[in-house]
C-alpha positions as CSV (number, residue, x, y, z in Angstrom):
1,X,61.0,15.3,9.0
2,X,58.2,17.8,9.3
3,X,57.1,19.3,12.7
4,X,54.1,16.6,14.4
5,X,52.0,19.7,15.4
6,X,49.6,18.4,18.4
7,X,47.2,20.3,20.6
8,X,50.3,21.1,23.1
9,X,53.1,22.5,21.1
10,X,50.1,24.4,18.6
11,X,50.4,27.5,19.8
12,X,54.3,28.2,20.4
13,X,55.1,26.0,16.9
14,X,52.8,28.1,14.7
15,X,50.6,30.9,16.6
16,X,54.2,32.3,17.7
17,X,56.5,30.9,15.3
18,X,57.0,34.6,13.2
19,X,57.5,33.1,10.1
20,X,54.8,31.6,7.8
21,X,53.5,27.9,8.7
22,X,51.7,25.2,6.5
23,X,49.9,22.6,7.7
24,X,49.3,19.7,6.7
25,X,46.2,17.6,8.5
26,X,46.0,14.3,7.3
27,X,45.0,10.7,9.3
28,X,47.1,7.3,8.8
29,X,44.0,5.6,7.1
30,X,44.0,8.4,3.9
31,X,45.0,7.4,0.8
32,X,45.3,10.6,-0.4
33,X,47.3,11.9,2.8
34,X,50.1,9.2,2.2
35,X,50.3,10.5,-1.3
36,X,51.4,14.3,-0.5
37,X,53.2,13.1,2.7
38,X,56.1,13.1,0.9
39,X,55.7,16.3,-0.8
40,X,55.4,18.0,2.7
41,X,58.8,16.4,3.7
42,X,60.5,17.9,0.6
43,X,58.7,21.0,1.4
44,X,60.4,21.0,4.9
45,X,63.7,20.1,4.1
46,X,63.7,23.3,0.9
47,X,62.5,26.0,2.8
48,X,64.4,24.7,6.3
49,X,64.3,28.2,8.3
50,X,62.7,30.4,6.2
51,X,59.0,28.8,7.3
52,X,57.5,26.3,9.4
53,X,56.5,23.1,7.9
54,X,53.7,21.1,9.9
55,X,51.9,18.0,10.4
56,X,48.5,17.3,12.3
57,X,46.8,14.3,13.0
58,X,43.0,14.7,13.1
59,X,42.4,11.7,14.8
60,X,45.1,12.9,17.9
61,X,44.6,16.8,17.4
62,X,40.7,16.9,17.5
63,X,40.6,20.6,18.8
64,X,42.8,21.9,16.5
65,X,41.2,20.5,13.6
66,X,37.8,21.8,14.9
67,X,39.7,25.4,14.9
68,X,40.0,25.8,11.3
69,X,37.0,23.2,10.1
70,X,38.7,21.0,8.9
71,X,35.9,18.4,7.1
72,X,38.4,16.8,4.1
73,X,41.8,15.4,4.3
74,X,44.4,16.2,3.1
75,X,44.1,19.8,4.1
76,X,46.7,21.9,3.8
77,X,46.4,25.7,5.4
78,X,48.8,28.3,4.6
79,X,49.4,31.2,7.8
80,X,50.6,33.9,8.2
81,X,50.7,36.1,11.6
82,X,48.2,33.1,12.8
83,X,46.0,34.0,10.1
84,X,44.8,31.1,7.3
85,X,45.9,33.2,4.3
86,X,45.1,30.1,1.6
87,X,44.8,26.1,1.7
88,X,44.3,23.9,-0.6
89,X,41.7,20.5,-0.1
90,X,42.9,17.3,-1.7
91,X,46.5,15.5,-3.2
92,X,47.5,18.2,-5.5
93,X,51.2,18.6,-7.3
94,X,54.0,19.7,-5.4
95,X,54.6,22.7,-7.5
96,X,50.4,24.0,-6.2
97,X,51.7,23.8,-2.7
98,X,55.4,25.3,-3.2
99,X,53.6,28.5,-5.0
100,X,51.4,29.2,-2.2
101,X,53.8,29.2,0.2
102,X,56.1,31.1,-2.4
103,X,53.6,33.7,-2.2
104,X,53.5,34.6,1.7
105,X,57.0,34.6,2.2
């Protein structure tokens, strides 16, 4: 299952993880959320240690969604040294989401 990211484990789980980290944000009332929830679970089970594979809750996580502005969910943010290298806004195919992350690796 994908890391639950909250506002207490942020910082070592992706500001000091050393590898690249995607996050998804995404609320239990979005359609569109439930749709690429299971693309994120694929996502974490591939790429296992090679990244860190993350889910936030904007409704539990309210600072951390504030951080990066986030307005729409889904959201997903690619990082990189704790730096939002890409995202993507919206359910979008797997294959979008595996080639960014493809890319910062």
């Amino acid at each position: 299952m994908a890391l639950e990211i909250n506002e207490q484990n942020f910082e070592e789980l992706v500001m000091n993880s050393g590898k690249p980290v995607v996050l998804d944000f995404w609320a239990v009332w979005c359609g569109p959320c439930r749709m690429i929830a299971p693309l994120i679970e694929e996502m974490h089970n591939e790429y296992g240690d090679k990244a860190v594979i993350g889910k936030v809750d904007v409704d539990s996580n309210n600072e951390i969604s504030v951080k990066y502005g986030i307005r729409n969910i889904p959201t997903v943010l690619f990082l990189k040294n704790g730096e939002v290298v890409d995202k993507v806004v919206g359910a979008v195919p797997k294959s979008t989401l595996t080639a960014k992350l493809d890319a910062i690796l």
